[in-house]
N, CA, C and O of each residue as an XYZ file, in Angstrom:
852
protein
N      54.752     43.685     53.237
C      55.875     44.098     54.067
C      56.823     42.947     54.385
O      57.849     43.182     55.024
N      56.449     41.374     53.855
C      57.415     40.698     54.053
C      58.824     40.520     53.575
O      59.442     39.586     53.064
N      59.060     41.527     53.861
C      60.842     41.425     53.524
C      62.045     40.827     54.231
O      63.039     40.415     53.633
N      61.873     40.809     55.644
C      62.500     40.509     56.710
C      63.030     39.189     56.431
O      62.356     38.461     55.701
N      64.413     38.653     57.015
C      64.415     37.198     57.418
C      64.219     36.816     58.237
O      65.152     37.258     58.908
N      63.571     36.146     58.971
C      63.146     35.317     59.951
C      64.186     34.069     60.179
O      64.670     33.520     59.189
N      64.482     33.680     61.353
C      64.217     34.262     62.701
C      64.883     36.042     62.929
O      65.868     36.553     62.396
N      63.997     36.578     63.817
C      64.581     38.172     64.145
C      66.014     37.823     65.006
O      65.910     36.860     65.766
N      67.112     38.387     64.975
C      67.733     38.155     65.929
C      67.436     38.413     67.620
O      68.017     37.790     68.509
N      66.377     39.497     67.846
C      65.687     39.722     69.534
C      65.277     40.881     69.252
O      65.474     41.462     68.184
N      64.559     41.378     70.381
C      63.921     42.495     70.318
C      64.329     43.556     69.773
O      63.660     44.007     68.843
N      65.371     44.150     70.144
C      66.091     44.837     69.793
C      66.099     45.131     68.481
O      65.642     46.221     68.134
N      66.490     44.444     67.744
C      66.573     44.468     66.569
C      65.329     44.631     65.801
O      65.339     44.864     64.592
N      64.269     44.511     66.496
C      62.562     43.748     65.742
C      62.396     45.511     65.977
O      61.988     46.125     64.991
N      62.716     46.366     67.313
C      62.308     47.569     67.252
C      62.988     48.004     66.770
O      62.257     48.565     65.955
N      64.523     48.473     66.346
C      65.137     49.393     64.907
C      64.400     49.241     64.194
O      63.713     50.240     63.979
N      64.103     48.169     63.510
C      63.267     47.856     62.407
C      62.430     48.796     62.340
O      62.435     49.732     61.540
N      61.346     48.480     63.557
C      59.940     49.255     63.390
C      60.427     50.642     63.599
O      59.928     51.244     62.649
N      60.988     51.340     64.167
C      61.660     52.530     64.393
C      61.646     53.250     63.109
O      61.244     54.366     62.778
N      62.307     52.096     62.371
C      63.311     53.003     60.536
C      61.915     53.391     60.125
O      61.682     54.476     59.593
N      60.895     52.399     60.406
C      59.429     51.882     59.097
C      58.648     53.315     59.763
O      57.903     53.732     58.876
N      58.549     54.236     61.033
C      57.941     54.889     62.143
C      58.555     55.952     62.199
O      58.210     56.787     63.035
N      59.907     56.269     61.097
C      60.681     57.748     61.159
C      59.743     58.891     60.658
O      59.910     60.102     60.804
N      59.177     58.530     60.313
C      58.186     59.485     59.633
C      57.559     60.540     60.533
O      57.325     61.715     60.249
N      57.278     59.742     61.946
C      56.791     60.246     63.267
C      57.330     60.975     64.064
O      56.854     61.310     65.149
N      58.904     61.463     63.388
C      59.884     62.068     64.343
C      59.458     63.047     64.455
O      58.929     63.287     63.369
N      59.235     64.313     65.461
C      58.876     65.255     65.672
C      57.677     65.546     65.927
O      57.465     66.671     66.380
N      56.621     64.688     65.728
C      55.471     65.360     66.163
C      55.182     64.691     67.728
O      54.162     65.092     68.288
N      55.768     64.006     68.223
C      56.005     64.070     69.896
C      55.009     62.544     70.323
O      54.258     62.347     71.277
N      55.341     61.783     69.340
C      54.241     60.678     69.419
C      54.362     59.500     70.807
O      55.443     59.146     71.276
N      53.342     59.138     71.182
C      53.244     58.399     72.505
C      53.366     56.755     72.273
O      52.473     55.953     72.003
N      54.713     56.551     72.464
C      54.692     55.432     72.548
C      53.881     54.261     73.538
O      54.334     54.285     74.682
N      52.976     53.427     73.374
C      52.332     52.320     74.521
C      52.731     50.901     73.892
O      52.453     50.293     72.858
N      53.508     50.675     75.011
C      53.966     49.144     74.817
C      53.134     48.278     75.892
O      52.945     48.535     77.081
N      52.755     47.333     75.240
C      52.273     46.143     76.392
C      53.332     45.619     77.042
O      54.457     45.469     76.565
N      52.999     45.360     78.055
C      54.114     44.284     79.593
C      53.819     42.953     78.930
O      52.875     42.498     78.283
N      55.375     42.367     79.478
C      56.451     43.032     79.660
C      57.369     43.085     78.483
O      57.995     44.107     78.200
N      57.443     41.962     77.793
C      58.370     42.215     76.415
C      58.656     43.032     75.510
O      59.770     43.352     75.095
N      57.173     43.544     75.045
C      57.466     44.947     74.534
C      57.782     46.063     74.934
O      57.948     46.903     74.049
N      57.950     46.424     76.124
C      58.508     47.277     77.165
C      59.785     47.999     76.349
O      59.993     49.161     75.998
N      60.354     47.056     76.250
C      62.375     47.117     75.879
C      61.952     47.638     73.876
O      62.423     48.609     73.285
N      61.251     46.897     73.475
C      61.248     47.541     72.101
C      59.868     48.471     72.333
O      59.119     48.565     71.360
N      59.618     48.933     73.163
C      58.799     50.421     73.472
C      59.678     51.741     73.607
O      59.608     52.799     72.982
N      60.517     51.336     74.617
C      61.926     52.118     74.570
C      62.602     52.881     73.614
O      62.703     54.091     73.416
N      63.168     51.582     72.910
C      64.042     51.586     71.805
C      63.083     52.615     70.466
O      63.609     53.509     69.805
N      61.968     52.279     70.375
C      60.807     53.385     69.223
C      61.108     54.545     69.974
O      61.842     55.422     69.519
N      60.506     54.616     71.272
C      60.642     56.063     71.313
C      61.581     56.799     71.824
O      61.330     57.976     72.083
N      63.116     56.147     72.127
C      63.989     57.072     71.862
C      64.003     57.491     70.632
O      63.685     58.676     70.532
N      64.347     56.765     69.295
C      64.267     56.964     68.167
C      63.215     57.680     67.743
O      63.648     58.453     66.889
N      62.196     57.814     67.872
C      61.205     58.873     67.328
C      61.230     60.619     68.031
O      60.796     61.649     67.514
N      61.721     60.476     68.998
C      61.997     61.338     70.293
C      60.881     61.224     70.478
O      60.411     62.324     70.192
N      59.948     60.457     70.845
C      58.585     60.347     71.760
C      58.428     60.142     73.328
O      59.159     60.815     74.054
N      57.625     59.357     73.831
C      57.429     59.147     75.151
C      56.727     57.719     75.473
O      55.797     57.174     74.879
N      57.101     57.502     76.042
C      56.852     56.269     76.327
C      55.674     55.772     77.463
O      55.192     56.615     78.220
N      55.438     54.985     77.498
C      53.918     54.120     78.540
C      53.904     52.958     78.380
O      54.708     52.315     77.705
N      52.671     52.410     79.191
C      52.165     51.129     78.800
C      50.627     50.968     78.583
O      49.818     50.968     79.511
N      50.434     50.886     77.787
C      48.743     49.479     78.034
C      48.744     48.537     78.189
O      49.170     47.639     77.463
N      47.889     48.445     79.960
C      47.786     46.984     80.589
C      46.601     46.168     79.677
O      45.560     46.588     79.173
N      47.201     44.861     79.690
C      46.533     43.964     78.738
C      46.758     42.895     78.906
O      47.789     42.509     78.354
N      45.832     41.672     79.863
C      46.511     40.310     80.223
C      45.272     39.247     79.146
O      44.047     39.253     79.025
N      46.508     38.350     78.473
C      45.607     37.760     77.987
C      44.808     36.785     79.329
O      45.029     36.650     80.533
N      43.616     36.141     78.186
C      43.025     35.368     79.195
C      43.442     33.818     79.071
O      43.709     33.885     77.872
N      43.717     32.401     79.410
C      44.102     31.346     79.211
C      43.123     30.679     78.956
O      42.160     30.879     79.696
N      43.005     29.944     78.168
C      42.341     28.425     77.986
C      42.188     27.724     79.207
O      43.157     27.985     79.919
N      41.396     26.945     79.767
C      40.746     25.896     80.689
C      41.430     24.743     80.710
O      41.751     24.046     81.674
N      41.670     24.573     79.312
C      42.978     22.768     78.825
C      43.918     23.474     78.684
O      44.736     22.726     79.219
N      44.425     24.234     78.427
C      45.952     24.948     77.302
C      46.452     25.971     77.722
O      46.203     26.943     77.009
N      47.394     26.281     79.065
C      47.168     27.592     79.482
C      47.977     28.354     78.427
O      47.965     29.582     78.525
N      48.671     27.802     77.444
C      49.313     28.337     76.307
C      49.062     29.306     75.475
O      49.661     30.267     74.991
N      47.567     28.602     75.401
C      46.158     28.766     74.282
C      45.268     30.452     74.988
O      44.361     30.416     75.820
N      45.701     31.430     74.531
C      44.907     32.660     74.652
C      43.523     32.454     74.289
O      43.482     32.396     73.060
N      42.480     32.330     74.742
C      40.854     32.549     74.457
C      40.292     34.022     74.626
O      39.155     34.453     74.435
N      41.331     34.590     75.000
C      40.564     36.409     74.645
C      41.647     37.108     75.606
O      42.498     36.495     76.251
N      41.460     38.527     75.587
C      42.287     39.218     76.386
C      41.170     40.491     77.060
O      39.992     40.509     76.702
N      41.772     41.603     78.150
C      41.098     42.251     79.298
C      41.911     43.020     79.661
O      42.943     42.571     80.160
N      41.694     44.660     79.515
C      42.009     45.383     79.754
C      41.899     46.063     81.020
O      40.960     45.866     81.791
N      42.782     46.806     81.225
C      42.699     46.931     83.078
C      41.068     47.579     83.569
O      40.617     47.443     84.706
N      40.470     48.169     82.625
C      39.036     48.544     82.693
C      38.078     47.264     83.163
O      36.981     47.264     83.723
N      38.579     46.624     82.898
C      37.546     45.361     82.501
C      37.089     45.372     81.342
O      35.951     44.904     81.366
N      37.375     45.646     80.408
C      37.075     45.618     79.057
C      37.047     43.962     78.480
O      38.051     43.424     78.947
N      36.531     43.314     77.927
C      37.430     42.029     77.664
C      36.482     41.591     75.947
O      35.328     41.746     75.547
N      38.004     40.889     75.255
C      37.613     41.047     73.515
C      37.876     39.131     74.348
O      38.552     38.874     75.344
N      37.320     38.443     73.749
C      37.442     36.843     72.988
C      37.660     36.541     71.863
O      37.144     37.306     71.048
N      38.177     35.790     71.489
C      38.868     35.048     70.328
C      37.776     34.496     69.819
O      36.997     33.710     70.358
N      37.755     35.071     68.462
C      36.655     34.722     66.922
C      36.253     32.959     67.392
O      35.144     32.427     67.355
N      37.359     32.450     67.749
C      37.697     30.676     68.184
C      36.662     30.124     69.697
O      35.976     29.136     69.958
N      36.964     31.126     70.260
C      36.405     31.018     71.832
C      35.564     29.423     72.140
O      35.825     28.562     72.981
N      34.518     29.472     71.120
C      33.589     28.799     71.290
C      34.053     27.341     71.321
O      33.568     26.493     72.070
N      35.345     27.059     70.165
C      35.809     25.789     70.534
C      36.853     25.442     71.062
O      37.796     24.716     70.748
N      36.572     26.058     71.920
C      37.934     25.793     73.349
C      37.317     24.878     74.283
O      38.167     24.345     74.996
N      36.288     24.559     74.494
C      35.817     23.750     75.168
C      36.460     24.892     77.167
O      36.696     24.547     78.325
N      36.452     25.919     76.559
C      36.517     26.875     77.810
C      35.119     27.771     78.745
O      34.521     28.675     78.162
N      34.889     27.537     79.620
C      33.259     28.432     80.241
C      33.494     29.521     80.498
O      34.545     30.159     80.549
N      32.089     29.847     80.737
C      32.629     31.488     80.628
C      32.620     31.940     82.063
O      33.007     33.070     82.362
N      32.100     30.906     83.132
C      32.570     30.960     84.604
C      34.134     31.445     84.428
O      34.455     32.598     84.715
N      35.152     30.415     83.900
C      36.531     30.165     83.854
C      36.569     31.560     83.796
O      36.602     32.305     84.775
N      36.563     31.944     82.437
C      36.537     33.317     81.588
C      36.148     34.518     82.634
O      36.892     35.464     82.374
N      35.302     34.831     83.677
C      34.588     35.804     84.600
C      36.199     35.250     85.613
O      37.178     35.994     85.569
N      36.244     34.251     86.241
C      37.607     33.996     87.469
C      38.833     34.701     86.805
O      39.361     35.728     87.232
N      39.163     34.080     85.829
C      40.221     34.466     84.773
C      40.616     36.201     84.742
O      41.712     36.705     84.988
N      39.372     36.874     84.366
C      39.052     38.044     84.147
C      39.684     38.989     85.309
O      40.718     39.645     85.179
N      38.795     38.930     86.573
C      39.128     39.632     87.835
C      40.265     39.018     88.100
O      41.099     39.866     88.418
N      40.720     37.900     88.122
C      42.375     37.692     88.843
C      43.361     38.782     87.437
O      44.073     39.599     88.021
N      43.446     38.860     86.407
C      44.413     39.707     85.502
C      43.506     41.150     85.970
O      44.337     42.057     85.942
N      42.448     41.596     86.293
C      42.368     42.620     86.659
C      43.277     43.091     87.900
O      44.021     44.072     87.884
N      43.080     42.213     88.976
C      43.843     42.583     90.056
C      45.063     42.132     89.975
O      45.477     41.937     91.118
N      45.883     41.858     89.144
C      47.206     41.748     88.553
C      47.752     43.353     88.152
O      48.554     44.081     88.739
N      46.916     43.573     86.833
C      47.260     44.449     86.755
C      46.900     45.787     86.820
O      47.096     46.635     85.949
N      46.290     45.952     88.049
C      45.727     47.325     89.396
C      47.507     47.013     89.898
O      48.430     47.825     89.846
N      47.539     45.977     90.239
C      48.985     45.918     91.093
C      50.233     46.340     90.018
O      51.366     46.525     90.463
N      49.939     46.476     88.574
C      51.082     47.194     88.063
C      50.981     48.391     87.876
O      51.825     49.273     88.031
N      49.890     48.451     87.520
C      49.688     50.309     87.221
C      49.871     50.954     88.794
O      50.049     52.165     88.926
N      49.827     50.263     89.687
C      49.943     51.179     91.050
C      52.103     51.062     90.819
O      52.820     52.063     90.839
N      52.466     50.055     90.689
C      54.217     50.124     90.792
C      54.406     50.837     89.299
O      55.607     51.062     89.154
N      53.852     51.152     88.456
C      54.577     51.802     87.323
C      54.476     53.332     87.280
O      55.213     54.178     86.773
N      53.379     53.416     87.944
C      52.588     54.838     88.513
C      52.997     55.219     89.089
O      52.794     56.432     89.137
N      53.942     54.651     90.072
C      54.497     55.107     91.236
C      54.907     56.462     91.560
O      54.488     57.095     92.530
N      56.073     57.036     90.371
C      56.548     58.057     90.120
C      55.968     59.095     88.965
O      56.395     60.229     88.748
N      54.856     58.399     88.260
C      54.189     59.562     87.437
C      52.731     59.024     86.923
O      52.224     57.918     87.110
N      52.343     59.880     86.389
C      50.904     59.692     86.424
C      50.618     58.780     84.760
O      51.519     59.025     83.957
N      50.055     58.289     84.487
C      49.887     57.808     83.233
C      49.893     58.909     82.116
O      49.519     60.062     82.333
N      50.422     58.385     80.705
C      50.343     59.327     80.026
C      48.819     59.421     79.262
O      47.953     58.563     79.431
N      48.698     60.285     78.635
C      47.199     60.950     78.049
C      47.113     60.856     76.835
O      47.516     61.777     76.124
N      46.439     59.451     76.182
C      46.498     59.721     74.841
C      45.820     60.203     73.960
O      45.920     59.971     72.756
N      44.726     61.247     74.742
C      44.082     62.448     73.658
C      44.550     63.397     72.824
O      45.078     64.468     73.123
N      44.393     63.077     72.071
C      44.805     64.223     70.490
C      46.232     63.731     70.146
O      47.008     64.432     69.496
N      46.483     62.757     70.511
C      48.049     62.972     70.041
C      48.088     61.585     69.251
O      47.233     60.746     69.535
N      49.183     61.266     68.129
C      50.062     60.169     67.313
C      49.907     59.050     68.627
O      50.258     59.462     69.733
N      49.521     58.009     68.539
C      50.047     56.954     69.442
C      49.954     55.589     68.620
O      49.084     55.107     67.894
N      51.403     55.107     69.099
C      51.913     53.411     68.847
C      51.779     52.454     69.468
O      52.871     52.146     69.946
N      50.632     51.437     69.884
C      50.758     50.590     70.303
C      51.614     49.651     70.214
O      51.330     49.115     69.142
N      52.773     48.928     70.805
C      53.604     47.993     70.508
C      53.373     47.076     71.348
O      53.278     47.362     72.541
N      53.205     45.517     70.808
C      53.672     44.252     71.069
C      54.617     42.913     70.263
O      54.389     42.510     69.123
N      55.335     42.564     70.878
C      56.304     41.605     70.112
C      56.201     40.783     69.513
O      57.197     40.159     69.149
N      54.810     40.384     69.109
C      54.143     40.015     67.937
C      52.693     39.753     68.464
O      52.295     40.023     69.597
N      52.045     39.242     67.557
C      50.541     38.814     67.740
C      50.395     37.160     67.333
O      50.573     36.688     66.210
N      50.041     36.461     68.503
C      49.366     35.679     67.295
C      47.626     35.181     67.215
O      47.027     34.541     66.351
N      47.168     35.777     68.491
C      45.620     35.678     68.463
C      45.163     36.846     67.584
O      44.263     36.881     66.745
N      46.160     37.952     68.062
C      45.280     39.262     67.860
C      44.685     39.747     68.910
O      44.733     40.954     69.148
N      43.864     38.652     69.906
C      42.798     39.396     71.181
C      43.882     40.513     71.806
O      43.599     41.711     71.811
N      45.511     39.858     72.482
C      45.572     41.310     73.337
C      45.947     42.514     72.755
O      45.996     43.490     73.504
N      46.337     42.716     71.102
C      46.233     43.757     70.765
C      45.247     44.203     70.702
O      45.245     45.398     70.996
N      43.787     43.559     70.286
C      43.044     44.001     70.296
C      42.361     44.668     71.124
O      42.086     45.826     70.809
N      41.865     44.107     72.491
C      42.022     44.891     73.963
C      42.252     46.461     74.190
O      41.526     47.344     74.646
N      44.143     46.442     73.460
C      45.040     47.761     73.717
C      44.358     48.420     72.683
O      43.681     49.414     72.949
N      44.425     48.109     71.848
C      43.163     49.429     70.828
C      42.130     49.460     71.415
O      42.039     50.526     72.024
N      41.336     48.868     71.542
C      40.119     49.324     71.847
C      40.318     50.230     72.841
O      39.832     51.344     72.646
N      40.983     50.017     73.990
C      41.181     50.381     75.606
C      41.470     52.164     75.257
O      40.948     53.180     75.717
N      42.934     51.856     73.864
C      43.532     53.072     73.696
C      42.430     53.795     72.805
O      42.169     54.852     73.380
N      41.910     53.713     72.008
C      40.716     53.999     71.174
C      39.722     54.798     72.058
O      38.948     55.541     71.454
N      39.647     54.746     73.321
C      38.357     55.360     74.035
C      39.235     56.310     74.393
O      38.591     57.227     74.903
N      40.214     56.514     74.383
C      41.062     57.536     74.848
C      40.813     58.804     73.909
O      40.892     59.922     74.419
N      40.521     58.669     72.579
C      40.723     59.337     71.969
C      41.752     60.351     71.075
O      41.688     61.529     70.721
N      42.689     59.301     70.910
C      44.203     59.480     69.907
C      43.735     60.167     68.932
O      42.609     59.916     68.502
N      44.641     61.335     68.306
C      44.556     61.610     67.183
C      44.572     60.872     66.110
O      43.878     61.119     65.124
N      45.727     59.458     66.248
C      45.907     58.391     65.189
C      46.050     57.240     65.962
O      46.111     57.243     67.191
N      46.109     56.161     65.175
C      46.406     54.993     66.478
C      46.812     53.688     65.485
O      46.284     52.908     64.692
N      47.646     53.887     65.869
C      48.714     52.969     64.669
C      49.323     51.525     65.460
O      49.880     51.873     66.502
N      49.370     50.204     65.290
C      49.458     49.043     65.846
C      51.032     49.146     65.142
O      51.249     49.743     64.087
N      52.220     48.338     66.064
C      53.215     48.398     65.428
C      53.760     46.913     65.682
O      54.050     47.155     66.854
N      54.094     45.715     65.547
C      54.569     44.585     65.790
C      55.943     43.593     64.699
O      56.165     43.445     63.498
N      56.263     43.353     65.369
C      57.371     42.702     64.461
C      57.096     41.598     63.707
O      57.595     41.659     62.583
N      56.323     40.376     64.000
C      55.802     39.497     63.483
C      54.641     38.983     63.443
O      54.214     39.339     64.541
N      53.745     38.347     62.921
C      51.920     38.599     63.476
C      51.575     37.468     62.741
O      51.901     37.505     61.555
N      50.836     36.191     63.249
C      50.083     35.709     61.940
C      48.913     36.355     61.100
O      47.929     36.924     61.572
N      49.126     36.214     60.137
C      48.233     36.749     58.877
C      46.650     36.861     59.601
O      45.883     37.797     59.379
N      46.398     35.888     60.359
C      44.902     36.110     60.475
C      44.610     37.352     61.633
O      43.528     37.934     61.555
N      45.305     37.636     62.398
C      45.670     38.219     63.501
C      45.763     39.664     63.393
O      45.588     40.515     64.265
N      46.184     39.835     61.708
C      46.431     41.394     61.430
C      44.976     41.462     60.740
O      44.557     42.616     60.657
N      44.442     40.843     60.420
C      42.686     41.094     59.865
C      41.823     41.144     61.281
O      40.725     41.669     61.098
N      41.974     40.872     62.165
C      41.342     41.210     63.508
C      41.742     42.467     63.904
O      40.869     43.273     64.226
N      43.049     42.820     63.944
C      43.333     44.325     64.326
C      42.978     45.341     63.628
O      42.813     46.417     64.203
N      42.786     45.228     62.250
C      43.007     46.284     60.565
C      41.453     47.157     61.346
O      41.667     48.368     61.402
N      40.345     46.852     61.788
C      39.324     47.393     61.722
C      39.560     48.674     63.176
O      39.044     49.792     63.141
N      40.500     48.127     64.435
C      40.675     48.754     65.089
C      41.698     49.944     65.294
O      41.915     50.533     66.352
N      42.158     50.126     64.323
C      43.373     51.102     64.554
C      43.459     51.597     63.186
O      43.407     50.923     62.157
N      43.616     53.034     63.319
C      44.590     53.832     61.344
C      44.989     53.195     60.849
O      44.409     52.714     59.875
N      46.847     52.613     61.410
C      47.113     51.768     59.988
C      47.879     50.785     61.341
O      47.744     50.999     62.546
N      48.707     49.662     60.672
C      49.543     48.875     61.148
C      50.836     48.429     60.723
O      50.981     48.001     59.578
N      51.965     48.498     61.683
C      53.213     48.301     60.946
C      53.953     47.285     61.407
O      54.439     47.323     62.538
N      54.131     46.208     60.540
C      54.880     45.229     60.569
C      55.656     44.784     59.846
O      55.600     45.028     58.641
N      56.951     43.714     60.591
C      58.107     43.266     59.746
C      57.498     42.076     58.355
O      57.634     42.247     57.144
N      56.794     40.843     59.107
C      56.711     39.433     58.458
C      55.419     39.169     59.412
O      55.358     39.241     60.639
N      54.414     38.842     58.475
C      53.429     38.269     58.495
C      53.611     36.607     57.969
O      52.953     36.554     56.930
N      54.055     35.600     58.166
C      54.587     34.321     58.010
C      53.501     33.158     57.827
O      52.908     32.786     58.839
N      53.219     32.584     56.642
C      51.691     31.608     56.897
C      52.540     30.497     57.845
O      51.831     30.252     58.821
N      53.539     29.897     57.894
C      53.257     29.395     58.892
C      53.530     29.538     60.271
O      54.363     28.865     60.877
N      52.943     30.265     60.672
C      53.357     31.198     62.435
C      52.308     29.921     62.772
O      51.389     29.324     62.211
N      53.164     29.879     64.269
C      52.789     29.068     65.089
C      53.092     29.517     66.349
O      52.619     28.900     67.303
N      54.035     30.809     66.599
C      54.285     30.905     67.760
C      55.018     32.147     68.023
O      56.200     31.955     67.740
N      54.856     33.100     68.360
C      55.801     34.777     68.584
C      57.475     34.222     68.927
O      58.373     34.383     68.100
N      57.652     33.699     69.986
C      58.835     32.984     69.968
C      59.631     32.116     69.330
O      60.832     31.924     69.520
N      58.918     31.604     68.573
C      59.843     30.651     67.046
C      60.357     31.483     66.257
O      61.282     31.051     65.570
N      59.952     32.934     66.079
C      60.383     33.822     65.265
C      61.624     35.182     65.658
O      62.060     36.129     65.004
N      61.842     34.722     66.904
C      63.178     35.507     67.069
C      64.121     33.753     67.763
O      63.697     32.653     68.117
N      65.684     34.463     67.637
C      66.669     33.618     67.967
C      66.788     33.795     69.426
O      67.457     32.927     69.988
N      66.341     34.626     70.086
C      66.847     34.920     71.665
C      65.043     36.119     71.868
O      64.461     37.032     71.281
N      64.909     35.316     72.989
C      63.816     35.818     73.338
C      63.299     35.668     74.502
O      62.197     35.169     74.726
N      64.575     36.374     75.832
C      64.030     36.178     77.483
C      63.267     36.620     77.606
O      62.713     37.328     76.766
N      62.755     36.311     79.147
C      61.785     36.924     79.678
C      62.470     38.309     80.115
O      63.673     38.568     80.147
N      61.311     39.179     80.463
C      61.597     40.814     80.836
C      60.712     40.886     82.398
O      59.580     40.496     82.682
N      61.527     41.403     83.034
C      61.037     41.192     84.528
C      60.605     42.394     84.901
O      60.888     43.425     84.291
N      59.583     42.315     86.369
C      59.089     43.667     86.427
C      60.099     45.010     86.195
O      60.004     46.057     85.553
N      61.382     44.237     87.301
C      62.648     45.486     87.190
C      63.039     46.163     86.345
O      63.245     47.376     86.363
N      63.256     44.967     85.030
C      63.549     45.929     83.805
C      62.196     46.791     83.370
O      62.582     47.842     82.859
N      60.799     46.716     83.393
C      60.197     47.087     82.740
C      60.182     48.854     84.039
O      60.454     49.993     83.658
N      59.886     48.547     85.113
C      59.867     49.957     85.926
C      61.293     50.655     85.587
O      61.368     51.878     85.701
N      62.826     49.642     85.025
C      63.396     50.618     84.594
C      63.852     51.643     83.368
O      64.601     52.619     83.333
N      62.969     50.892     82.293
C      63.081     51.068     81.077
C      61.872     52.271     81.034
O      62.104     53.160     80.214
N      60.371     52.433     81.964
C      59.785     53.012     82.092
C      60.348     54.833     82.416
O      60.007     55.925     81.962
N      61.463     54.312     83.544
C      61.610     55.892     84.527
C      63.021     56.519     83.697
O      63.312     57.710     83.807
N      64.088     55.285     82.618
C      65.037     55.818     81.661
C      64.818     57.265     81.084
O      65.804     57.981     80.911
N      63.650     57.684     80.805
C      63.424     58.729     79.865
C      64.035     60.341     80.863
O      63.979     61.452     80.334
């Protein structure tokens, strides 16, 4: 699928993309789930274009001990939590990892209560659903959102991302139907090196991009 040029010009653009590659989905009423907060805005943008519906799966990665840069696994608002194939040489504990854990739990209890606010979560039993994030490069917090979305029991469950390192889409391939992406890049080093403009997305926009529909 590497066709794309890199850098993406911004989100925006990274979701048309996935949108055109996801037309296929028009009409059967598919549930869009974007992870917070970036993919939020290209969660949107899919499922106007598909005429779907939109959500989120909460999913905080977990940080490194030296590197708060450095993802060592991710945790789903369940408490679910996947670690990175790597984990072991992070020189990270798994004390850290247990503190780490419950503080992004009670993070995000505190979003699902403000995103919830006005409606109830959507239901992804029996139906088409898209996980979207604005790229990968561990893999753990997509991985997380499948699994999390996976117990739900989707009819299909399709990973959708704009850019991913190569190793990152072999961690996801086992958890989800299929996966759709722009550029898989050997040398990724970073989700943000690969678009030209790439702010942050604040709660506001994401509760308003949520209640748009």
């Amino acid at each position: 699928m590497d066709d794309i040029d890199l850098p993406l010009q911004d989100r925006k653009q990274a979701a048309e993309l996935l949108a055109e590659r996801l037309s296929h989905l028009r009409g059967s009423n598919p549930l869009i789930l974007a992870i917070p907060r970036g993919a939020v805005l290209m969660g949107r943008i899919i499922a106007d274009r598909l005429e779907g519906e939109l959500d989120v799966v909460l999913v905080r990665k977990i940080p490194s001990a030296i590197d708060p840069e450095l993802a060592v696994g991710a945790v789903d608002e369940h408490g679910n939590r996947e670690l990175a194939s790597y984990f072991n040489r992070t020189r990270t504990s798994m004390e850290w990892v247990e503190l780490q854990t419950l503080e992004q739990i009670e993070l995000m209890r505190r979003r699902r209560s403000s995103y919830g606010a006005k409606r109830p979560p959507a239901a992804p039993e029996g139906r088409i659903v898209v996980v979207v994030d604005d790229g990968l490069a561990t893999g753990s917090t997509m991985a997380a959102a499948l699994r999390s979305t996976r117990a739900r029991k989707p009819r299909q469950l399709i990973a959708a991302i704009p850019v991913a390192a190569p190793d990152s889409l072999e961690v996801i391939a086992p958890l989800c139907d299929d996966i759709v992406y722009l550029a898989a890049p050997m040398n990724f080093t970073s989700v943000s090196r690969h678009y030209r403009s790439f702010p942050q997305v604040s709660e506001e926009d994401v509760l308003d991009l949520l209640t748009s529909q």
